[in-house]
N, C-alpha and C positions, 0 to 999 in steps of 0.2 A: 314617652314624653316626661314623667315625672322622674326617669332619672338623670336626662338634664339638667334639669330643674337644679336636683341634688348636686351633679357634680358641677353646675356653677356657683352653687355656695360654697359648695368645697374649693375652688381655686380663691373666692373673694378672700378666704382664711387664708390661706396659702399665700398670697400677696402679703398680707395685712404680715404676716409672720416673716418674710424676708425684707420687708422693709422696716421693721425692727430691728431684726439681726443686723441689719445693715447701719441701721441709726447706730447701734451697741458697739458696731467696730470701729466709725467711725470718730465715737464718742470716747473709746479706749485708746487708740490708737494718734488720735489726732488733739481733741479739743482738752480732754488728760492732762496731755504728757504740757500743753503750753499754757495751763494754766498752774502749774508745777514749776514751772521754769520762772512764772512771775512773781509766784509765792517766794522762791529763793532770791530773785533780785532784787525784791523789795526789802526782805529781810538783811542781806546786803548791805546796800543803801542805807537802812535804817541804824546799821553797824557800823557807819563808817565814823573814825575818830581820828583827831588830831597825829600825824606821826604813818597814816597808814599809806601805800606806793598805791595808786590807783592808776588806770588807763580809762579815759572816756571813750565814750561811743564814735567820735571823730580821730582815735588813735592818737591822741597825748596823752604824755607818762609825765605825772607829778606824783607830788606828796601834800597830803592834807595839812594845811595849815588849821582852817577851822569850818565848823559846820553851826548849823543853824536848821530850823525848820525845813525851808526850801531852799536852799544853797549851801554846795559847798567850796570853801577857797583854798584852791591848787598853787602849789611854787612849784616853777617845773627849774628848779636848779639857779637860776639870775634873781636879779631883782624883782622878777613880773611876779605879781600876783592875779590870778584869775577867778573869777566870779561863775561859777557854772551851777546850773539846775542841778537837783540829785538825782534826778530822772534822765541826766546826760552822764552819768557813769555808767561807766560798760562795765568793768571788773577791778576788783581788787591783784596786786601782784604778790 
């Protein structure tokens, strides 16, 4: 009877330790790698200047005309000028 006892504490460890592991793969592998990816597009974003070819997240390709805190303004070649968040750039070209 008392070594029941024992070998159900030994599994409650034994759980307790793959749901760790489990948290630690999931934490390398997943929540890592996309908060890595946010660091670099804010840093981006924060880079962007007058002159640079950008594409936003909706797939138009302009060129910075000017920026400001929360906006940046796109010519995409004509006379338009557009007004978009900086938070709607997808990538620099």
């Amino acid at each position: 009877m008392v070594l029941l006892q024992a070998d159900a504490g030994a599994g409650n460890y034994s759980f307790l330790i793959l749901m760790a592991g489990m948290f630690a793969v999931m934490y390398f592998f997943m929540i890592r790698p996309q908060q890595k990816k946010q660091k670099e597009q804010k840093k981006m974003v924060d880079e962007l200047k007058a002159g640079d070819d950008v594409v936003t997240a909706g797939g138009l390709h302009g060129k910075v005309i000017s920026t400001d805190d929360e906006t940046v303004t796109i010519s995409t070649g004509g006379a338009a000028r557009l007004t978009y968040e900086k938070t709607a750039i997808g990538k620099k070209k």
